[in-house]
C-alpha positions in Angstrom: 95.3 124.6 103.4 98.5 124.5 101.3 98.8 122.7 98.0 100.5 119.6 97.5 103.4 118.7 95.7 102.6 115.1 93.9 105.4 113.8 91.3 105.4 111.3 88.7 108.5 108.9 88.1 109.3 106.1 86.0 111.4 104.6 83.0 111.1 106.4 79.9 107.9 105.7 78.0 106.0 104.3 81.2 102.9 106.5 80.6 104.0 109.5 82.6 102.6 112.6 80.5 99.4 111.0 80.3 99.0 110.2 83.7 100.4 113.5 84.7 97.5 115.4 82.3 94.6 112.9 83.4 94.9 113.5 87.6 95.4 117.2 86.7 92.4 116.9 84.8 90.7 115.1 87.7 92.0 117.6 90.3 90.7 120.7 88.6 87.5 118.8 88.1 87.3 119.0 92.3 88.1 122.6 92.3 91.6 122.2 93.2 94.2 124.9 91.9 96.6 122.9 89.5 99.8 124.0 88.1 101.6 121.3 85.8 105.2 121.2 85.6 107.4 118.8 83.8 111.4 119.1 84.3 113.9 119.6 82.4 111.5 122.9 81.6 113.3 123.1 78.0 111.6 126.8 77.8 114.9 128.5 79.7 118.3 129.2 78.7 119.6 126.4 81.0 116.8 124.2 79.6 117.7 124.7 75.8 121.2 123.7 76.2 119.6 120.8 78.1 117.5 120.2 74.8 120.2 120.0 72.7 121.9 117.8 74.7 119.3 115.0 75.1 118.8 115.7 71.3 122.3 114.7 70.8 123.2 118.0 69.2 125.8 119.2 71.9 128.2 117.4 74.3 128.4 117.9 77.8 130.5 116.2 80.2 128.7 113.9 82.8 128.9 116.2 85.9 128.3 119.5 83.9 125.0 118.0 82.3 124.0 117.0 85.6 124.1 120.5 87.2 122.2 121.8 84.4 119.7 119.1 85.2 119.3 120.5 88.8 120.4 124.0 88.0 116.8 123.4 85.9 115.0 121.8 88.8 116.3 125.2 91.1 115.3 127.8 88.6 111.8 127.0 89.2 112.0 125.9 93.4 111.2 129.5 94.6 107.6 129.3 92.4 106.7 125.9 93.2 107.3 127.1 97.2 105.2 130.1 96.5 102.6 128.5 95.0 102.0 125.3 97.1 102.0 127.7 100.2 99.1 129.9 98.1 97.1 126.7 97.9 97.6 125.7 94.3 99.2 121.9 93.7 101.8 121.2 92.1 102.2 117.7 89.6 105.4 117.6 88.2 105.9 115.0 85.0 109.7 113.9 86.8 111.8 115.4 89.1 114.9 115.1 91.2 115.2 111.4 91.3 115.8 111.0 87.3 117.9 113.1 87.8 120.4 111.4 90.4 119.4 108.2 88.9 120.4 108.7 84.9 123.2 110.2 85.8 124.4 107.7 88.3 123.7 105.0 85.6 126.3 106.2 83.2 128.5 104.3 85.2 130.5 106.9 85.4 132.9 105.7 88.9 133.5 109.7 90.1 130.0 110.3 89.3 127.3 107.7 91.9 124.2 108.3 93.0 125.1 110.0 96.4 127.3 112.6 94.4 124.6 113.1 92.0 122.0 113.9 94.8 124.0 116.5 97.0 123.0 119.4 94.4 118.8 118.9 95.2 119.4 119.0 98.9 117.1 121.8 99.6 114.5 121.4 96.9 111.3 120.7 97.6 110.5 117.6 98.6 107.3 115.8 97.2 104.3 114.6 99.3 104.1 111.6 96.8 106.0 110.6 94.2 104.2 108.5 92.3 106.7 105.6 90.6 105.0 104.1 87.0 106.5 100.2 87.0 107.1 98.8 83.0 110.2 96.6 81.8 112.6 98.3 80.0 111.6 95.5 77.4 108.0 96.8 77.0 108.4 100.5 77.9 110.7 99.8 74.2 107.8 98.6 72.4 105.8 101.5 73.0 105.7 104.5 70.0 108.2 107.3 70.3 111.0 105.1 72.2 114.5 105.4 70.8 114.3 109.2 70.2 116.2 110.9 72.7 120.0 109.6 74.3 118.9 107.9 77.6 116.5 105.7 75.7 118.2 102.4 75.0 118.1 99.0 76.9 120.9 99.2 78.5 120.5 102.7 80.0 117.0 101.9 80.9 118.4 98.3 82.9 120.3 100.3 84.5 118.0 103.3 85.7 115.6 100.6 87.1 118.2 99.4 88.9 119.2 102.3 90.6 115.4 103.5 91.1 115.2 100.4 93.4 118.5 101.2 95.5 116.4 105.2 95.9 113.0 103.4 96.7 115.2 101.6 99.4 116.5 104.7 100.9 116.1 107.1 103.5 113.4 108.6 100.8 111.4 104.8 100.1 108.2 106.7 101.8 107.9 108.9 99.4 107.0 106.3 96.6 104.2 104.6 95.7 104.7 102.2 92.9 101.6 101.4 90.6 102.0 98.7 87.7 101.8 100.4 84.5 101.4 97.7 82.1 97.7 98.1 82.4 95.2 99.9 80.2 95.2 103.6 80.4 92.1 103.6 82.9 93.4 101.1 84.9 96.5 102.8 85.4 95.0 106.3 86.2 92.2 104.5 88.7 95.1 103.3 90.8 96.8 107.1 90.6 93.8 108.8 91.7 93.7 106.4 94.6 97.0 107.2 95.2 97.0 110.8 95.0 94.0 111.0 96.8 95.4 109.4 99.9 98.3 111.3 99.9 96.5 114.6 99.5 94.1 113.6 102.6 97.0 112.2 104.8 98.6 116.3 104.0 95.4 117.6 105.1 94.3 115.3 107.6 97.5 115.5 109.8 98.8 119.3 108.7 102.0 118.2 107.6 104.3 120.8 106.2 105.8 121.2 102.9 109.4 119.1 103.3 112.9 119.2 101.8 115.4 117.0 100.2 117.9 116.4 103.1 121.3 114.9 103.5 121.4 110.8 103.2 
């Protein structure tokens, strides 16, 4: 059977990484093959000038830091194809949708959330995308928040926003949206549940690995 590809989304500081490390930890527990991915991957050339950007030592202007972004995201899409059809799964800490949705909430009016998906048509497309709900007001009181240039209030209004017009979408089967105000163990109970259903649905019915298409 081939592997899966299962994604976590969500506002910054929703609990993400730690959700992403606890069902890997659970999957290889099973004796599933795991490889963990989180984009941007900062550890290429692309992703370093990525890195400096979000650390607010470069510039970039809004549709040439978006390419990067996906440029990022296609650096890796051969290997993630290889390896789901090898049998291993892949859980990726964000992926394509952050990246259509922070750019399109710039607000930038040449740059909207159709333009900013045309460059991941052709990606892989997740068997789950796992979406990790928290107010932008208590995703701000959590450590860490602040530290990076997408993580202030307004930015963060206006991603959720724009998360709810993708859930809506052509693409609103791929998400399943778990509350994550809860405690850590509460919040990983109802991922497993998740994941698990989505991985048996795969397996179940034989469905084959997918692609972003044109809206």
């Amino acid at each position: 059977m081939r592997g899966k590809l299962i994604v976590f989304e969500g506002l910054d500081r929703a609990g993400k990484s730690t959700q992403c490390e606890r069902l890997v930890e659970s999957l290889r527990s099973e004796g599933h093959r795991v490889r963990h991915m989180r984009f941007p991957d900062r550890s290429t050339p692309i992703g370093q000038m990525i890195n400096d950007y979000l650390k607010g030592q470069s510039e970039q202007e809004d549709h040439v830091i978006h390419l990067l972004f996906s440029a990022n995201r296609w650096e890796a899409a051969t290997s993630i194809r290889a390896d789901i059809e090898a049998g291993t799964t892949i859980v990726i800490d964000r992926y394509y949708y952050s990246g259509c949705v922070y750019s399109a909430a710039k607000n930038n009016p040449i740059l909207n959330l159709e333009w900013a998906r045309h460059p991941e048509e052709g990606l892989p497309r997740p068997d789950i995308c796992i979406f990790l709900d928290i107010s932008p007001a208590d995703a701000a009181k959590r450590g860490g928040f602040g530290g990076e240039k997408y993580e202030n209030q307004q930015m963060q209004d206006r991603v959720r926003q724009l998360f709810s017009q993708l859930q809506s979408s052509s693409e609103k089967d791929d998400f399943a949206t778990i509350d994550a105000g809860g405690s850590l163990d509460e919040v990983q109970l109802n991922v497993l549940q998740v994941a698990w259903r989505a991985i048996e649905r795969v397996d179940a019915e034989g469905l084959p690995l997918r692609f972003v298409q044109p809206w």
